[in-house]
Structures are given as C-alpha cells and as structure tokens.
C-alpha positions in Angstrom: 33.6 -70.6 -12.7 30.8 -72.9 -11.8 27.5 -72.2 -12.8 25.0 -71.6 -10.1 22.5 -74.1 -10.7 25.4 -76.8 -9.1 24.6 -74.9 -6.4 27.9 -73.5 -5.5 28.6 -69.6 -4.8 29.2 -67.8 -7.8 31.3 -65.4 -6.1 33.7 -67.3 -4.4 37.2 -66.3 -5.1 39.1 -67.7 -7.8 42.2 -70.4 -7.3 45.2 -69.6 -8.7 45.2 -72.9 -11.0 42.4 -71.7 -12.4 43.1 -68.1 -12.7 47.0 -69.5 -14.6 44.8 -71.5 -16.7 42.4 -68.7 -17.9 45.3 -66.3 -18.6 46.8 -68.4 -20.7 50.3 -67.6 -22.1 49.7 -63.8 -23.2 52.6 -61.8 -22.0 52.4 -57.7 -22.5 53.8 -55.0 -20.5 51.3 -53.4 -17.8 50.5 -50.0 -18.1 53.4 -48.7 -16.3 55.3 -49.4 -19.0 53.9 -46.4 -21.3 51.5 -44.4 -19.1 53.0 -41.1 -19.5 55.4 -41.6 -22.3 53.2 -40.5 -24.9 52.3 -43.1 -28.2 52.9 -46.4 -27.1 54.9 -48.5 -29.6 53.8 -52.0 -31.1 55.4 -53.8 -28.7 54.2 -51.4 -25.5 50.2 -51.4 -26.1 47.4 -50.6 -24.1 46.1 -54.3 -23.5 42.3 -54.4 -24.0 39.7 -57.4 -22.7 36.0 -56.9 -24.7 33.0 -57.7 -22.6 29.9 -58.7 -24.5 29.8 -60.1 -28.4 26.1 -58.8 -29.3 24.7 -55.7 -31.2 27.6 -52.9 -30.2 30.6 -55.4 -28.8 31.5 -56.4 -32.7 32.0 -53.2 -33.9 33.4 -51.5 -30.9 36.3 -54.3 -30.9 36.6 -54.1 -34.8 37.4 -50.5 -34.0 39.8 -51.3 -31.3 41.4 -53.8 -33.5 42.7 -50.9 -35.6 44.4 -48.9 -33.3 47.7 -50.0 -33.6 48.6 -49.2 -29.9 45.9 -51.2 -28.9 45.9 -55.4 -28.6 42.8 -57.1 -27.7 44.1 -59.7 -25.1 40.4 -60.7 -23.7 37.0 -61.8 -24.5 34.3 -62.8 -22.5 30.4 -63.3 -23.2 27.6 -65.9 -21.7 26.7 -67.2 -25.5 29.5 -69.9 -26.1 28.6 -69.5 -29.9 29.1 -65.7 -29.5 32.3 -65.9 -27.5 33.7 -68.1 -30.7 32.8 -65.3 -32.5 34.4 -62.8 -30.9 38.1 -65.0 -30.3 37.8 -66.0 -34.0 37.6 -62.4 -34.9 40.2 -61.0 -33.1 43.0 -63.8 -33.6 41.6 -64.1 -37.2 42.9 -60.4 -36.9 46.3 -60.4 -35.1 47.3 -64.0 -37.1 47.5 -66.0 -34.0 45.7 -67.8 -31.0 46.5 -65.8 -28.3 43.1 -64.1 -27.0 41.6 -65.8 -24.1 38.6 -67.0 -23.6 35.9 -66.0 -20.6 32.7 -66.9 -19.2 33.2 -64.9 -16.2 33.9 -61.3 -16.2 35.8 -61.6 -12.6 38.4 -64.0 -14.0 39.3 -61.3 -17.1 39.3 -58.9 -14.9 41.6 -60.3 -12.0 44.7 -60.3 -14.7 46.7 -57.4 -13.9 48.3 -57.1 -17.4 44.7 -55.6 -19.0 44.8 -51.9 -18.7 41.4 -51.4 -20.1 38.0 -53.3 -21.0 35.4 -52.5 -23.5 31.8 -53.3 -21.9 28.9 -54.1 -24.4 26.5 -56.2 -22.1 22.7 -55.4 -21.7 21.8 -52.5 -19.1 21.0 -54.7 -16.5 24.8 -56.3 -15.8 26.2 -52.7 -16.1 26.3 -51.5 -12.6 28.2 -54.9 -11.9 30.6 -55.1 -13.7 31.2 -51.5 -14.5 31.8 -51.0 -10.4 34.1 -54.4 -10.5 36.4 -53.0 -13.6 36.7 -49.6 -11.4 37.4 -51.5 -8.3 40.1 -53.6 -10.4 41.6 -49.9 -11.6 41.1 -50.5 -15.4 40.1 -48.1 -17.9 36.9 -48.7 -19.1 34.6 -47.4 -22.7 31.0 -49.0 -21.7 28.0 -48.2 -23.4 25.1 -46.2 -22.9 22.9 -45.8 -20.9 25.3 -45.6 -18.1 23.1 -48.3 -15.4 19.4 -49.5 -15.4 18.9 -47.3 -12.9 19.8 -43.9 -10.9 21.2 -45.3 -8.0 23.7 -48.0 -10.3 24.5 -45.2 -12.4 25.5 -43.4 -9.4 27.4 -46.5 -7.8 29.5 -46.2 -10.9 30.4 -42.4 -11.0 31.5 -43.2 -7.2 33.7 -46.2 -8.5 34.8 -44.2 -11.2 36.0 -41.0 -9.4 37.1 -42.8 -6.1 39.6 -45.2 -8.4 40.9 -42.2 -10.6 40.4 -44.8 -14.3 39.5 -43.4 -17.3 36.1 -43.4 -18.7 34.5 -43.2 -22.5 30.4 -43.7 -22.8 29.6 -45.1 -26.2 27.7 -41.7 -27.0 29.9 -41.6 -29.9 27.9 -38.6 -31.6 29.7 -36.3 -29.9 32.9 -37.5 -32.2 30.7 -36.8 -35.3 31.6 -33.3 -36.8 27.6 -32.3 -37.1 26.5 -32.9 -33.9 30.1 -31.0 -33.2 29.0 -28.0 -34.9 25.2 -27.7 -33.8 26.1 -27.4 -30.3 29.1 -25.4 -30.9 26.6 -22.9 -32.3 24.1 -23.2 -29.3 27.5 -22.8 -27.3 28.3 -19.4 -29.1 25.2 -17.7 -28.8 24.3 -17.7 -32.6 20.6 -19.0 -31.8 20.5 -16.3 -28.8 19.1 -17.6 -25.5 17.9 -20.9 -25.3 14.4 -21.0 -24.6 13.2 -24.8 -25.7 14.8 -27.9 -26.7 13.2 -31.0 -28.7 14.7 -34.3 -28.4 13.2 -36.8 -31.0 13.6 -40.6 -30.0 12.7 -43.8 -31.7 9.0 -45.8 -30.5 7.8 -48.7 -30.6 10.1 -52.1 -30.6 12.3 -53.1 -33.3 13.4 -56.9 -33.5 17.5 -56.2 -33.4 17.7 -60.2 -33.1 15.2 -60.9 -36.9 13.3 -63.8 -34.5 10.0 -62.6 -34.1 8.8 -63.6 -37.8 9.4 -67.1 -36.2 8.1 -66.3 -33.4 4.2 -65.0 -34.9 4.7 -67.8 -37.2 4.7 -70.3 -34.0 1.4 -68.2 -33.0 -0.1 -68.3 -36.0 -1.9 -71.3 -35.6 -3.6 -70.0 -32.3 -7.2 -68.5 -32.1 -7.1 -64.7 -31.9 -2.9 -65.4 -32.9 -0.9 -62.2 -31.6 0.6 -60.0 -34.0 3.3 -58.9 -31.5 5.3 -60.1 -28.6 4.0 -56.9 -26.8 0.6 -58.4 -26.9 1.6 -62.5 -25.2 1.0 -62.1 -21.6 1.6 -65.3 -18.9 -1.2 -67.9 -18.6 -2.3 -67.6 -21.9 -2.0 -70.3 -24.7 0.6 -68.1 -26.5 2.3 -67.6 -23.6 3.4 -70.9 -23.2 4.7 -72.0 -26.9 6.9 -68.9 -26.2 8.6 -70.5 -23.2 11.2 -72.8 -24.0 14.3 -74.3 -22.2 17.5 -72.0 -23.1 19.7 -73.4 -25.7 23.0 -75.3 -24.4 25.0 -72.6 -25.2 23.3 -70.0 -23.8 24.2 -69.9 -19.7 20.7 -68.3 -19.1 21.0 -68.4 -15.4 23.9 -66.1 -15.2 22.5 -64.1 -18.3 19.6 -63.1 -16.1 22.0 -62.4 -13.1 21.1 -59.5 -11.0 17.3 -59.0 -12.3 14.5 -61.1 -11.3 14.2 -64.6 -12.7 12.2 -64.8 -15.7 11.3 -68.1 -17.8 13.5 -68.1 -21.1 11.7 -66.3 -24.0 14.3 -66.4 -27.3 13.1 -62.8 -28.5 13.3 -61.2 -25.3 17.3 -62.3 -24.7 19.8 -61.9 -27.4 19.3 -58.1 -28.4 15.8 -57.5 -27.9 16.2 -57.6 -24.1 16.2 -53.7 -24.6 12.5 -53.9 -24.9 11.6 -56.4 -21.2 12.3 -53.5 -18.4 13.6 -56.0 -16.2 16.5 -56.4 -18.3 16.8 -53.2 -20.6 14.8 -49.6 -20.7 12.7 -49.6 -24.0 13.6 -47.0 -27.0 13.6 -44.1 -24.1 16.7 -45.3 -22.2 18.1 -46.7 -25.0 18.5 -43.4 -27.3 18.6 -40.9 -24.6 22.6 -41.3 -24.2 22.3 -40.6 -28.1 20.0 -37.2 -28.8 19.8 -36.0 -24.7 23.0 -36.6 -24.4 23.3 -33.9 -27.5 21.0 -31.5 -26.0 23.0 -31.3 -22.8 26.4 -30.7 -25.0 24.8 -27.6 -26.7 23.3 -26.4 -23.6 26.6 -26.8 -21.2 24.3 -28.8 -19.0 26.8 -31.8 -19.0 26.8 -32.0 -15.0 23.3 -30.7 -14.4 19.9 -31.7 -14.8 16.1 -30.6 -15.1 14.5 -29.6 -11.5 10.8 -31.1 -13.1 9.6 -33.4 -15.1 6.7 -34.7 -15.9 6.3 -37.7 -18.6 2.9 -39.6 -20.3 3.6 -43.0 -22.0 1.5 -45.6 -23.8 2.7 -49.3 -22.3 1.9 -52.7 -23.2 0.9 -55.1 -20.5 3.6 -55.0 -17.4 3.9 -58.7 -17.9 4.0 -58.8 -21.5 7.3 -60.2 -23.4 7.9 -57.1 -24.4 6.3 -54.5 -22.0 8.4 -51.0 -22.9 7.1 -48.0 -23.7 5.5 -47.5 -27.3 5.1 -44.0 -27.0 6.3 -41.5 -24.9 6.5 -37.8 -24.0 8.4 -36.0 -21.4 8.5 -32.8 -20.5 11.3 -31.6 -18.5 12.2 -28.1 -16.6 15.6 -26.7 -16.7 16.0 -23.9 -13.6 18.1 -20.9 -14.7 18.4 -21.0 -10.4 20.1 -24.4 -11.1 21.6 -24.0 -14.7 23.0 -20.7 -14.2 21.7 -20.2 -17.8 19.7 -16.8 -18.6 16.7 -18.3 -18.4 14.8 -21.7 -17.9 14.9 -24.0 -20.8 12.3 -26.3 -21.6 12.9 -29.7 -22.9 10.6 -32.4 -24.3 11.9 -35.5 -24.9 9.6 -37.8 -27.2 8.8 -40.8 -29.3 6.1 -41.1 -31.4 5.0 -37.5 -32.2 6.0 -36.8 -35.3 5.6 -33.0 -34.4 8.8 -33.6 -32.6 11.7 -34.7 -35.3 14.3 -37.4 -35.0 17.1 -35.5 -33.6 18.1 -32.7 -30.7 16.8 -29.3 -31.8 17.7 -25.9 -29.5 15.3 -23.3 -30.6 16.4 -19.9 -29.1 15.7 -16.4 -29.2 17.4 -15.6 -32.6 17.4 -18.6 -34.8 17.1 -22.4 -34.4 19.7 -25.4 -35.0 18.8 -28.9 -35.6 20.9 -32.0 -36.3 20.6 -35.6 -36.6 22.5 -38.5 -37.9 23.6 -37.5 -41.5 21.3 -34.6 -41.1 22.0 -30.5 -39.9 19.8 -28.1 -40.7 19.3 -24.1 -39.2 17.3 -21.1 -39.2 20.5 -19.4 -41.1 21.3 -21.6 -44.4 25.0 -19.8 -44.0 25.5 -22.4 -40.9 24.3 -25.6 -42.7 27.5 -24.6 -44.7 30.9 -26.9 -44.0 31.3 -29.4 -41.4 32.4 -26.7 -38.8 32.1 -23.0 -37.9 34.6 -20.2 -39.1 37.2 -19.9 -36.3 36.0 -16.2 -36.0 32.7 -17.6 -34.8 33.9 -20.2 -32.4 34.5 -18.1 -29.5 33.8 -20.6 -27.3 35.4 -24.1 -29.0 34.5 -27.6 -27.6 35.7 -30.6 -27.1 37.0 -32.1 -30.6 37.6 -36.1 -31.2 37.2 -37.6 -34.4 37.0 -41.2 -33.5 35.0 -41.8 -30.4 37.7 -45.4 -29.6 40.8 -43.4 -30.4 39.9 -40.4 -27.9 39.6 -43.4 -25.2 42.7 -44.5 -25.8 44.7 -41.4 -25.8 42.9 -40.2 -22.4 44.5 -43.9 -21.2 47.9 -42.6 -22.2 47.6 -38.9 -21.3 45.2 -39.5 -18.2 43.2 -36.0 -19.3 39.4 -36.7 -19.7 37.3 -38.8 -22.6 34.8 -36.8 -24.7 32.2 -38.4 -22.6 33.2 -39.3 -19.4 31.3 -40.6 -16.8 29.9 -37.5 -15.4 28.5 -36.5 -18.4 27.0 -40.0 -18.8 25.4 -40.2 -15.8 23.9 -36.5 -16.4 22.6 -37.2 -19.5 21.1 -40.4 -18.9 19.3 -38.4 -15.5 16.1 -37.4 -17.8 15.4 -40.2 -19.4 15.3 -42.3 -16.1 13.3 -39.5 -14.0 11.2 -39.2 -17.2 10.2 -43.3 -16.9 9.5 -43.3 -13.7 6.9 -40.6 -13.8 5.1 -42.2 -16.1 5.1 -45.1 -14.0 3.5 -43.3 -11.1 1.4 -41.5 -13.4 2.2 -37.9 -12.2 4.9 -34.4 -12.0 8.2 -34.9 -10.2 10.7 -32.7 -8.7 14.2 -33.2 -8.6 16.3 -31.4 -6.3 19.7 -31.9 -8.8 22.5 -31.0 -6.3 21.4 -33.6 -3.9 20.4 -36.2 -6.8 17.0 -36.9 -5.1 13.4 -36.9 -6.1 11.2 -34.7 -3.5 8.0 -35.6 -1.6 7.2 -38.7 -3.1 8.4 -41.9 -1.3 6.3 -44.4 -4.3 8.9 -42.5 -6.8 11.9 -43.0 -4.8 11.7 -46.3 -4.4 12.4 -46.3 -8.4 15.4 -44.9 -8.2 16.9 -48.1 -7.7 15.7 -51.8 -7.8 16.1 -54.9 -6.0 18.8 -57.6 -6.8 18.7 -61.4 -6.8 21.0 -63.2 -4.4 23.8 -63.7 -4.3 24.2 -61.1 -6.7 24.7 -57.5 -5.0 26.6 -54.3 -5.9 30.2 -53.9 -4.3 
C-alpha cells in the first residue's frame, strides 16, 4: 500500500496483483477444514497472521509457535527492522521461507486462508484494526486494554458479537493458578461478603524502549537540563533537540494513524508510547486489564461495572513528551442495586500509595485474600497452602486454563468462549477509563452501567471517545 504522504488514499481497495503478490505461495486449509472436528492435525492447523513486533508481539508469537496445531502464516508491523524480526523468527522456527511479509494490516487480513490474528499494536490502532479483523470474521487474541477509549472498546464488543469470532484479551493472569485460586475463594464465600477491594497499579513511567539515558544525555548540556521526558514541553530549547525526522524505517505517518499528528520524538514511539495519551493510557490503562481485571473475576463482576467514581491524579504538563499520570487514585462504587451482590463493594484502584499493595486484594467480612504476580497471601495461612482449593471447598469452580495462547486456540476449534473474552475485556477495562477521565475534569462521576453512559455531565461525555484524523475513521 502506498504511504500517505504520496498523497494517495490509504484506504483504497487493494488490486488483485497486489493482493497475489502479498500472499505469496502459502497454501493451508481454511478453517472449514477442522472447525468442529476436534484437534487439528499437522497438516490441518489453525493459520495465524501476528500484528505488531514490539514489547508483547515476540513473546505472544513465540508462544504460538509451539502449539503444534497452530502455523504462523503472517506478519505485519510499521518498523521494517521489526518486521525482519518477526519473519526471521518465525521461519527461523518452522525451517523455511514461507511467512509473508506486511506493512498493511488490510492486505493480511483480506487472505481468506488466516483463521485467526494475534494483535500486539499500541492502544491507539486497536479499535481499527480489531473492528477490521471482526468484520473479516477471524479469530482474534489482542491485548489489553481492549481500545483507547469507551466508545472503540465498545465498537469492538459490537464487531465481535455481531460476527460470532472468537476472542482472547492478553489478561493472561487469569491462566495463572494464584490469581485462579484467590478469586475462587472470594467466589466461595470463604472471605464472607465483600465489602472493599484494593487494586495496586504501577506509577510513574518506565522507559520499556532503554532510550531516555540518551536522551538526558542529549539534554545535558542545556541550562536547567531536564531530568525527565515528563518535564520537555514544546517551544522550549529542549524541546527541539528532542524532535527529529523518523528514521527510514520507521513509516511514522501511518504509525501515528488515527491520533492527532504529533512531531516524531524517539522515546515517545517504540514502547514508551504507553506513557503520550494521545497514543497510549499511562500505567492506569495499561495495568488495569492485569489487577482490575482480577478484582472483577473474584467479585463475578465480569459484565458489570461501578455506578460512581471519583479519581485524583498528579500529571505532568498536557504537552509534555510524556504527559501520563504519575500518580493516581480512584475510588470506585459498586451498587448491590446493580451488582446483585449483598452489598455495595468499594474499590480503589491506585498507583503510588504504598498503603495500597501491588496486587488485587478483596477484603470481606470474614477474612481477606490477596495475590499478585508470584505472590498469594490470606487472613487464613491454611489457604496460602497448594496452588488450588480442596475440591470440597470449591463449590462454586471457575474457569480453568493453563496457558492463556492454548485456551484461544481451542475456543477456535470448539467455538465455546476464551477465558477472557471480549465482554469481560471491555468490563474490566470500564474503571480504569471512567477513573481517567474524572480526573481530567477534576470531579465525581456517575455511570449509569446498563446503558454504558456517564450522567449529567456533557464535558465528561465528550471523553468517552475522541476524534480521528482523516481519512482514518472506524468502520
């Protein structure tokens, strides 16, 4: 596909010399072939394209990779140097030259033989080309959080539902046996009623790409040099050694896409675009599909959602390279008119009070449970013990998977829900967004969780979704 600055329409539809040409000569059964029948056989897989070769696309793929009813077909990413990467890894894999090679995530998807497509792109292409994959009826395993916003996440639910394609977040805790276990024993009653929940998120900013060392180092030289990206702002002397022009292989226009055009800033793309709200959602949005999405598990709030919430956060400059949220706390009101639960439940989702551990922790009317990564602990030592409960105490028994890519691609096969499907995605992710964007007004909101709609306040409203730049628009 052309790139936009040669001024032609990214989105006109693709010749079928072109299309031939981008398929290349990979012949494998379509999914007719084995839906229904059970485990495919090596020569009967569930074909797989990869979208996105940065932080989460590697491993995700590696994972894939060892399935052996599973062959990676595809790859596509906007980094040349990173799409190498990717086709290196997987032929290097399979012993041959057969995966082909994208820039555009139309073309992969218009081949009929891929059954399914694993999406590891930053939060701001999501909606896109989630809503595209639907539309295209392939399976899909994207990554959390479901959209940048409320009203992509729930373009993508309606995509989802209205094609009838399988769905797998990449909240893969929920395949972990701890995270299993603690909510099994919310879901059981052992804690009693749930009264409060803490949900401990990362602050701050963390360099994922290793550049900004280079980057202060550039500074350094400056009067009153900044000791942060958080801290360059435009029209400033900083500011401009920080804007270069995008490396060759780097398609920046495209990369920017939907959002609103920015000048090219190395540690604010590869990576650390998670930390630039016009491209990712800070620590919040990126950890909430991890420890809320936990909460909600234990609760049996998977399709529900809190009725207030009211959220304080501590911000860099809104024009600052990076401009998330340092520290944050939300608290957020769960009706029992709503819930159907005995009571309300309060949660408080937060980063950067250290009163508020790393982790999801349901504190109830007879005890307490707490887990994190690696980490379980309880108010009764005799449930720390083993990596699940005694079958005499699991009255009520969840969901079990024990690898987060293998449940995807038996629900492919069977046609029965993922672990996490998009439902639960979108539900989980609903706090953490409504949490944002009253800190961004600066005051309480109510959310009226049948109709998916914030109440009384037109300023807030408006946040549910966000502008995009032509030609770019949602299906």
């Amino acid at each position: 596909m052309k790139d936009q600055t040669t001024g032609s329409n990214p989105l006109s539809p693709l010749t079928r010399r072109n299309f031939l040409k981008a398929a290349g000569a990979v012949m494998i059964l379509p999914r007719s072939a084995w839906a229904g029948t059970g485990r495919a056989s090596a020569s009967n897989r569930i074909t797989l394209g990869v979208m996105g070769w940065g932080m989460i696309g590697p491993s995700n793929t590696k994972s894939f990779l060892a399935e052996g009813d599973c062959q990676v077909v595809a790859a596509c990413d906007l980094d040349k140097n990173r799409l190498q990467t990717a086709v290196d890894t997987i032929n290097g894999h399979y012993g041959n030259k057969d995966c082909a090679v994208y820039h555009d995530y139309r073309e992969l998807l218009a081949r009929d033989d891929i059954d399914a497509v694993m999406i590891a792109i930053p939060d701001h292409w999501h909606a896109l080309v989630a809503t595209a994959a639907a539309n295209r009826k392939k399976d899909i395993y994207g990554e959390k959080p479901l959209a940048k916003t409320v009203a992509e996440q729930q373009a993508i639910v309606k995509a989802v539902e209205q094609n009838n394609v399988i769905w797998q977040t990449g909240s893969w805790q929920r395949s972990l046996p701890n995270f299993h276990k603690a909510a099994e024993i919310v879901r059981n009653g052992l804690i009693g009623t749930v009264t409060r929940v803490e949900v401990g998120l990362p602050d701050g900013h963390y360099d994922f790409a290793g550049n900004e060392p280079a980057f202060l180092k550039k500074m350094a030289s400056l009067p009153n040099a900044p000791t942060s990206p958080a801290q360059v702002v435009p029209g400033t002397a900083a500011w401009k050694l920080a804007v270069t022009e995008p490396p060759p292989e780097i398609d920046y226009e495209r990369w920017i896409g939907p959002s609103q055009y920015e000048e090219y800033i190395e540690c604010r793309v590869h990576l650390n675009w998670r930390w630039n709200y016009n491209t990712g959602g800070g620590q919040l949005l990126d950890w909430i599909g991890h420890h809320g999405d936990i909460a909600h598990w234990g609760l049996g709030f998977d399709l529900s959602g809190p009725s207030e919430i009211e959220g304080h956060g501590e911000f860099p400059p809104t024009t600052a390279i990076w401009n998330t949220a340092t520290k944050y706390r939300i608290e957020c009101t769960y009706r029992k008119e709503v819930t159907h639960y005995p009571g309300d439940v309060a949660i408080t989702i937060a980063g950067g009070y250290p009163e508020i551990k790393s982790g999801t922790k349901w504190i109830g009317t007879d005890g307490w449970v707490w887990v994190d990564r690696e980490k379980f602990d309880a108010s009764n030592p005799e449930w720390v013990k083993g990596d699940s409960l005694p079958d005499n105490l699991r009255k009520v028994k969840l969901y079990e998977s024990l690898n987060h890519q293998r449940n995807f691609l038996d629900c492919v096969k069977s046609r029965k829900p993922t672990i996490t499907p998009v439902q639960t995605a979108h539900h989980s992710t609903l706090p953490g967004h409504l949490g944002l964007i009253s800190m961004l007004v600066g005051r309480k909101l109510q959310w009226d969780v049948a109709e998916e709609k914030i109440l009384n306040d037109s300023a807030a409203s408006e946040l549910l979704s966000r502008p995009y730049r032509a030609p770019w628009r949602l299906a």
